[in-house]
C-alpha positions in Angstrom: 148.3 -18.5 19.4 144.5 -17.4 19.8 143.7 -16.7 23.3 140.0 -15.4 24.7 137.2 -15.9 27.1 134.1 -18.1 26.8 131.7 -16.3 26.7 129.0 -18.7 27.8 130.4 -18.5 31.4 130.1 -15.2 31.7 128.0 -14.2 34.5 126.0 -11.1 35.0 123.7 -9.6 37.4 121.5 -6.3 36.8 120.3 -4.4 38.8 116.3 -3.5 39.5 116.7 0.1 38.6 118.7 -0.8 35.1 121.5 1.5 36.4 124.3 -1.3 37.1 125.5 -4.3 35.9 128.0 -6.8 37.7 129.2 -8.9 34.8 131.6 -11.9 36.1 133.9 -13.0 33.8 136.3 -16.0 33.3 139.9 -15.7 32.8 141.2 -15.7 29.3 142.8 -19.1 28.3 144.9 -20.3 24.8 142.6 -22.3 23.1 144.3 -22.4 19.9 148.1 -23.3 19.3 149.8 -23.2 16.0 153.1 -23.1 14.3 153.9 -20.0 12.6 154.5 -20.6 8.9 158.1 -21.5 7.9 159.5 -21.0 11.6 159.9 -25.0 11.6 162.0 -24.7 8.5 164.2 -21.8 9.7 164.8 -23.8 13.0 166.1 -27.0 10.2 168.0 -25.1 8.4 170.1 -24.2 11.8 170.7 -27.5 12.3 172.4 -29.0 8.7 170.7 -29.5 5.2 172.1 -32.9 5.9 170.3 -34.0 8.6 167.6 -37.0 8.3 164.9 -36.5 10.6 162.3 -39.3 11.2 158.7 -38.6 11.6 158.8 -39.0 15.4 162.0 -36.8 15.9 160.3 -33.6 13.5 157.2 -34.0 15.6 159.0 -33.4 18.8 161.0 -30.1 17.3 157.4 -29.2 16.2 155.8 -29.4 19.6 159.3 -27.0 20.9 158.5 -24.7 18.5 155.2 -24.5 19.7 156.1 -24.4 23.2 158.7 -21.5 23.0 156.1 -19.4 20.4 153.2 -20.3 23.7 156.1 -18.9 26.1 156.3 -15.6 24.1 153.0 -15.3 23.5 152.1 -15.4 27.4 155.1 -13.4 28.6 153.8 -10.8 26.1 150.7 -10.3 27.4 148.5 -12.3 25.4 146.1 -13.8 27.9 146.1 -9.5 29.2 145.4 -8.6 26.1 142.3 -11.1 25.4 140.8 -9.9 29.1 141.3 -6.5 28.2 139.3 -7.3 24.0 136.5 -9.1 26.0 135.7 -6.0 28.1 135.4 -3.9 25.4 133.2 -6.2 23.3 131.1 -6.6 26.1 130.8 -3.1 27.2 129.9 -1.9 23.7 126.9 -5.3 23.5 126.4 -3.9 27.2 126.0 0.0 26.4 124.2 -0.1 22.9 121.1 -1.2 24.6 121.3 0.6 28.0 123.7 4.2 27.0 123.8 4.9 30.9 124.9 1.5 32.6 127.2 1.4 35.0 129.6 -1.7 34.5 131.2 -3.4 37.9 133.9 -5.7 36.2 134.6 -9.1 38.3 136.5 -12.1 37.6 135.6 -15.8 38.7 
């Protein structure tokens, strides 16, 4: 799973003085889902070697696969983790043109 923010609604006011900045962020979100590499094969190979799976039916065990790998992701923290990575890009974009800043953090 790849989770961030989108950066173009980011918000931001400064202030007159250039001492503080009020940047308004979005929530992260999962915007990209994917199977992990040979997990769908592992899950198969649970069931029987045996076992004829139409197209239909392997689709459906690929979307569970996906589901319970979105589940982890989320319940480890994932969408935290992406707030946390945007504040630090930010900051750094923010303080390597103004060293002194101070940064008020607010979510939309």
């Amino acid at each position: 799973m790849l989770a961030g923010i989108d950066f173009r609604k980011i918000d931001y006011k400064i202030s007159k003085d250039y001492s503080k900045i009020t940047v308004i962020l979005p929530k992260a979100k999962i915007y990209k889902y994917y199977q992990v590499p040979k997990t769908f094969k592992t899950y198969l190979d649970e069931e029987s070697i045996f076992t004829n799976i139409s197209s239909g039916k392997r689709h459906e065990l690929e979307d569970v696969i996906v589901e319970k790998g979105k589940k982890k992701a989320l319940d480890s923290g994932l969408l935290e983790k992406a707030d946390k990575n945007a504040k630090i890009l930010i900051e750094q974009m923010i303080k390597s043109k103004y060293k002194n800043i101070e940064i008020v953090w607010k979510e939309k």
